[in-house]
C-alpha positions, -999 to 999 in steps of 0.1 A, spaced: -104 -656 359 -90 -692 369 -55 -679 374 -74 -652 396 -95 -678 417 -61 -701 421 -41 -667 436 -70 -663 465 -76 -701 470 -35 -709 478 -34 -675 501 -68 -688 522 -56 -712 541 -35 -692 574 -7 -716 573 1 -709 532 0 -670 542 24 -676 570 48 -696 544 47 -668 518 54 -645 548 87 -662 560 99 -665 527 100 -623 523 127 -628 551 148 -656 533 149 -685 512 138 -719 531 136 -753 530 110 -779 537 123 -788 570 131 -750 582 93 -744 570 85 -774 591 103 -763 623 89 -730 619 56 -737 617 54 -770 635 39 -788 607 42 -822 596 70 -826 562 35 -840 541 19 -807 548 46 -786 544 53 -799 511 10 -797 500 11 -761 509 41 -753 491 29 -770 458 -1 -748 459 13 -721 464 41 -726 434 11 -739 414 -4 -705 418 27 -688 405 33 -672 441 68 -691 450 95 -710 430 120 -734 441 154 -742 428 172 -776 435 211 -768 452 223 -802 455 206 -822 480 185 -790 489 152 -781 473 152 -740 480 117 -723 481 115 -685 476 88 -657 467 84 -659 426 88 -625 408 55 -624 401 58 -626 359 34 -658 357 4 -641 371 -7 -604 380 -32 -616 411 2 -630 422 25 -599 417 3 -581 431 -8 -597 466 30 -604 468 36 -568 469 5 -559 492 15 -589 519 51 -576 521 29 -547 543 5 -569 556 0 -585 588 39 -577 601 20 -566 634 -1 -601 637 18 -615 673 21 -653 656 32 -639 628 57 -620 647 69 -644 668 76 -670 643 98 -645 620 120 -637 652 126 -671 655 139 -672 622 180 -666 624 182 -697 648 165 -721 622 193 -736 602 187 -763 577 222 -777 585 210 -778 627 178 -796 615 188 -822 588 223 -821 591 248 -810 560 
């Protein structure tokens, strides 16, 4: 049950859904996740403990990047599962939608530099 309950708490808050939603289109860093949504670096990097806490993204280190990207899902089931379900969910909402359009012209290397 607690690996259930930590799934739905990390996907309740709107802005963790829109991070798990930009990651289906490609991996990100904290600052592209920060451009894209227009939050602060601090929050960016709350959300995406929770969610990796929860077993619903991963990150990798690449040099001085830290890469964040959807997990597989083989930690939790509640995870693999609403990852599966969201890649079909809410592709029509228009914030949503606007956001991943922006996408392509977010570049880590525009935003922090190489």
């Amino acid at each position: 049950m607690k690996k259930f309950i930590k799934v739905m708490k990390a996907l309740s808050d709107p802005n963790r859904v829109k991070m798990v939603k930009l990651l289906q289109h490609k991996v990100m860093c904290v600052c592209e996740i920060q451009s894209a949504l227009g939050l602060a670096q601090s929050t960016v990097s709350k959300h995406l403990k929770i969610l990796e806490e929860a077993g619903l993204i991963t990150y990798y280190k690449d040099k001085l990047w830290v890469n964040y990207s959807l997990a597989d899902g083989t930690d939790s089931p509640y995870a693999a599962n609403l990852l599966g379900s969201l890649k079909h969910w809410l592709d029509e909402d228009p914030g949503l939608a606007d956001i991943v359009e922006k996408l392509p012209t977010i570049r880590r290397e525009d935003i922090c530099g190489s």
